[in-house]
C-alpha positions in Angstrom: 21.0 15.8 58.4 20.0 12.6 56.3 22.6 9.9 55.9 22.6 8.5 52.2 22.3 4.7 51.9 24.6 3.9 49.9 23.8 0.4 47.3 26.3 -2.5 48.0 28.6 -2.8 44.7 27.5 -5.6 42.4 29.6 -8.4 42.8 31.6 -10.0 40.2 29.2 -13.1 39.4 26.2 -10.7 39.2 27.7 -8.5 36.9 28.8 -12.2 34.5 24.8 -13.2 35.0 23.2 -9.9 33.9 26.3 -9.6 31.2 25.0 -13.3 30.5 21.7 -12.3 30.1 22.4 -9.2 28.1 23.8 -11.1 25.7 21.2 -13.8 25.1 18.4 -11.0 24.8 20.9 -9.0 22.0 22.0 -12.7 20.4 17.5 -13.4 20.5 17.0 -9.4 18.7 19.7 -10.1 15.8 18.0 -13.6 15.0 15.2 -12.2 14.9 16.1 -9.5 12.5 18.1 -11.7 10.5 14.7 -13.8 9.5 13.0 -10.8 8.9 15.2 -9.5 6.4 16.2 -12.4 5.1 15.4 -12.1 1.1 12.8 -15.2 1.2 11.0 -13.1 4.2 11.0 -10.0 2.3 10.4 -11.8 -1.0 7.3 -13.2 0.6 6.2 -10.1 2.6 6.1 -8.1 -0.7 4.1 -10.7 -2.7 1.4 -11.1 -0.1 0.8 -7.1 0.0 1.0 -7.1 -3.6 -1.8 -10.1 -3.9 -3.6 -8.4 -1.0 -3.6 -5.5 -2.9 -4.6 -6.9 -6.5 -7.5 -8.6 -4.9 -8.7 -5.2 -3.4 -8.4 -3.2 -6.4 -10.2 -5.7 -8.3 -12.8 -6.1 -6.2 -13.1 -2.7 -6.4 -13.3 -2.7 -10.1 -15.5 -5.4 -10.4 -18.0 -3.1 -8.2 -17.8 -0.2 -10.0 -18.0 -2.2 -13.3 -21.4 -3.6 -11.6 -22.5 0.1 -11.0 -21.7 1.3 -14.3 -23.7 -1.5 -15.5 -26.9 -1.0 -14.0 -26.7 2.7 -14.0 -26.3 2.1 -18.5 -29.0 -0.1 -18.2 -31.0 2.1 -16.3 -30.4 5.0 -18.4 -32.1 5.3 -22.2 -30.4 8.3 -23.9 -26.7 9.3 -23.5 -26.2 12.4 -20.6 -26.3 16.1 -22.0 -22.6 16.3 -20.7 -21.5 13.4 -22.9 -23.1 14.8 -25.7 -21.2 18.8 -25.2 -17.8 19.4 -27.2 -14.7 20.6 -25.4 -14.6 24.3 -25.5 -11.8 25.0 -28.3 -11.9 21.4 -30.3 -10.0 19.9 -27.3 -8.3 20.5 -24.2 -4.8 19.5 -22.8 -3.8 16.2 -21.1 -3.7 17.4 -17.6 -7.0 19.5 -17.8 -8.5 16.6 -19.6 -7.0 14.6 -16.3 -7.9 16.8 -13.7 -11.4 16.9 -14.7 -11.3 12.5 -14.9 -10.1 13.0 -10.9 -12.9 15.6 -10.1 -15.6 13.1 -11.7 -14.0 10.6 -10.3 -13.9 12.1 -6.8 -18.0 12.9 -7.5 -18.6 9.3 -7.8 -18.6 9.3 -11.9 -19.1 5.4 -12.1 -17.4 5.9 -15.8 -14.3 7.9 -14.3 -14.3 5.9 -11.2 -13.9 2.5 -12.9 -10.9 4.1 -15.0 -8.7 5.6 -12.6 -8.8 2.1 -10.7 -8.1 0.9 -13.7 -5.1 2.4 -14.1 -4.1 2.3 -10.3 -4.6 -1.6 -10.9 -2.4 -1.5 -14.1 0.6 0.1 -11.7 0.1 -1.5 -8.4 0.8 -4.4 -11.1 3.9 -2.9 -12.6 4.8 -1.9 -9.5 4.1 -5.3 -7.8 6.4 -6.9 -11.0 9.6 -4.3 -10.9 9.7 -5.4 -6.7 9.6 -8.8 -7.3 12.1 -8.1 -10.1 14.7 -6.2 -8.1 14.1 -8.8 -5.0 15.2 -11.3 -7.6 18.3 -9.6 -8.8 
């Protein structure tokens, strides 16, 4: 048969040192939480991804406004597809969307340099109503 070794009880004053310790590592993890949700953390946490942001999507736009450039200067006369009517006089809103996402998703420089535009304009509105509620 195999005898069980059983562990010596903790004394009293080893139990008060880990409690001790415990405490000091709980005390150090709600600081630390504290800071980072303090309103001035958050505050500046959302501005910097909101600059970081800005600066991407208008370096991306200033790209794609260089590409649309040289690709007009490049060119003499106007595409054939710029130059065909919509079938019907005109098409709906969301078809007329749809198709600015497919060109866009060909590498359209044209569509391309709009629907950053208008992912700029909300990152920006989006960027503004944070910073207004983190006001508030």
């Amino acid at each position: 048969m195999s005898e069980k070794n059983p562990t010596p009880a903790p004394t009293p004053e080893e139990i008060e040192t880990r409690l001790a310790a415990l405490r000091a590592s709980v005390a150090d993890d709600v600081e630390e939480l504290a800071l980072r949700l303090a309103p001035e953390a958050l505050k500046t946490a959302a501005r910097t991804t909101a600059e970081a942001t800005v600066a991407d999507l208008r370096e991306r736009a200033q790209s794609t406004a260089a590409g649309l450039k040289a690709r007009v200067q490049g060119q003499d006369a106007p595409s054939p597809a710029a130059a065909t009517p919509t079938a019907g006089g005109g098409a709906s809103v969301i078809a007329r969307a749809q198709r600015l996402f497919d060109d866009a998703r060909d590498g359209d420089p044209q569509a391309l340099a709009i629907v950053t535009g208008v992912a700029a304009a909300l990152v920006g509105l989006s960027a503004f109503a944070l910073v207004k509620a983190l006001r508030r």
